[in-house]
N, C-alpha and C positions, 0 to 999 in steps of 0.2 A: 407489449404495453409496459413502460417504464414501473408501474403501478406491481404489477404481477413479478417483473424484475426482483424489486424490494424487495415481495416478500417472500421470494426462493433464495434471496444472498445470504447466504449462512459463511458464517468463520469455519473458512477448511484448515484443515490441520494434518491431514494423511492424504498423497496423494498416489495417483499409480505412476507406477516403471515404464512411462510413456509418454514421447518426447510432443512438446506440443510444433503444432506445423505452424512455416513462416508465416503465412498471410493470417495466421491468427494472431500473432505476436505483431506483425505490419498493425494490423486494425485496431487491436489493445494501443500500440505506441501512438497513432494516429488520430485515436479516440483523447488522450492524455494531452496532445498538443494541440486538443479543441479546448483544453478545460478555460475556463473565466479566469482573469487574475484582475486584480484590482489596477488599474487606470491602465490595462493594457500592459503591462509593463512586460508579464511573465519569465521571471526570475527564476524558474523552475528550471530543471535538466534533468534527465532520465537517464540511469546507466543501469540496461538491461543485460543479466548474465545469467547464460546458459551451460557455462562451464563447471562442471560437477564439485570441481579442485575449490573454485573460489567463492561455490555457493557453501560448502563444507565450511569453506574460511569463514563467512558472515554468520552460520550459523553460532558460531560462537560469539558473538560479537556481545550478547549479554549473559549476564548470571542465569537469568529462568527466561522464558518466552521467545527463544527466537532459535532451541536446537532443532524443533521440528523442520525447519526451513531445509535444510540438510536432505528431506526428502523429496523436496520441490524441482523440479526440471526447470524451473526458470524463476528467477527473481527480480526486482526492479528496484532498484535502491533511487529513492524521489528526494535531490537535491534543490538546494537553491544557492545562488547570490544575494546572499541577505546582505550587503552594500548595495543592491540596487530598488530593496523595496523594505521599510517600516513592517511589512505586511507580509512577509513571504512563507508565515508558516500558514496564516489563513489560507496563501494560494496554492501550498506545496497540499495541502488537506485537503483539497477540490480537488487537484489534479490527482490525489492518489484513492479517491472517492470515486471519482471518473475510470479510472485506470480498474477499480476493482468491480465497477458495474458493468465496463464492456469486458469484463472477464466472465463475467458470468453472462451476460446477452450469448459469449460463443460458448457455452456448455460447459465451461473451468472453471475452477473451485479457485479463491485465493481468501488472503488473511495477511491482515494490517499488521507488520511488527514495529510497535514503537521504536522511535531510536532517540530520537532530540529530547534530552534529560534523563537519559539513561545510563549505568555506565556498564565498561568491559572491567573493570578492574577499580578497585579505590581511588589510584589517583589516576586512572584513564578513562575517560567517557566514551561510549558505544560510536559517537559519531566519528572520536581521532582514533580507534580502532578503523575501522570501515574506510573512513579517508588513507588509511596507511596500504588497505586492501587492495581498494584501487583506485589507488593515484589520484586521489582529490585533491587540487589545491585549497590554500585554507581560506579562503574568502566564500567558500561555499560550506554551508552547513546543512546537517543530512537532517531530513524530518522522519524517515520511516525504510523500512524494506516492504515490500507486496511480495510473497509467495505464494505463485499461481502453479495451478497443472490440473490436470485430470480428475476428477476427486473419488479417495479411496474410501471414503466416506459417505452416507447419505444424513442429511438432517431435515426433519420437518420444515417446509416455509410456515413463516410465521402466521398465526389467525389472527383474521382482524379482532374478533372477540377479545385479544389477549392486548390488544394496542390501550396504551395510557391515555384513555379520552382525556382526562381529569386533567391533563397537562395544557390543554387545550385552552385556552382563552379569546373571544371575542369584545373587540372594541376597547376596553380595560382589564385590567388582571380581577380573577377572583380566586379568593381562597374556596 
């Protein structure tokens, strides 16, 4: 149940020394290329890397938040054509929303690394890092990294008890 899903998705951040198998990695990509984009358009592309050498490279891609990645056995760097949609980071945020719920549907741990307004350096940003990593032409802008695998970690799913009713609104807003 999708419900149950949510509240086991915890932010992995350690993972194990264990490679995940293709058709789990088919399902995640194939899950991704179901996501919703606005009028159909789907501006998104996925470039999935399993190569130890070039996930080490991304993990540097910023100052704090993206060295753990380094122990990830696969990554997924969630690009788009923003020339072909107003809207693609709304859609690259679905698809990598999707990407990290069928990551955990199959028993793997993953964690959202920002990247679009980020940077690698003062006058470089995380995304023409990453672009220079692998070969992105520049009409495509990167929204994030997903680092998925095994997880070396356990974390509580979340209780309902602890959910923000108060956020909640019916029919008009109340304070």
């Amino acid at each position: 149940m999708l419900f149950d899903i949510l509240k086991s998705r915890r932010s992995i951040r350690k993972f194990q020394n264990r490679e995940i198998e293709q058709d789990k990695i088919d399902k995640i990509l194939k899950s991704a290329l179901l996501s919703p984009s606005s009028r159909s358009i789907r501006p998104w592309e996925f470039i999935t890397i399993t190569n130890g050498e070039i996930i080490k490279q991304l993990s540097l891609s910023k100052g704090t938040g993206s060295h753990f990645l380094a122990g990830a056995p696969l990554a997924v760097a969630v690009i788009a054509d923003h020339t072909l949609s107003d809207v693609w980071i709304e859609d690259t945020s679905i698809a990598s929303t999707i990407i990290q719920l069928a990551a955990q549907d199959l028993g793997l741990g993953s964690c959202w690394i920002q990247i679009r307004e980020r940077y690698y350096t003062e006058e470089e940003t995380a995304g023409d890092y990453i672009r220079k990593v692998l070969g992105i032409p520049g009409q495509y802008s990167v929204e994030c990294l997903i680092a998925i695998g095994y997880p070396a970690e356990e974390k509580k799913p979340y209780e309902e008890d602890m959910l923000q009713s108060q956020k909640l609104h019916f029919n008009k807003f109340y304070h």
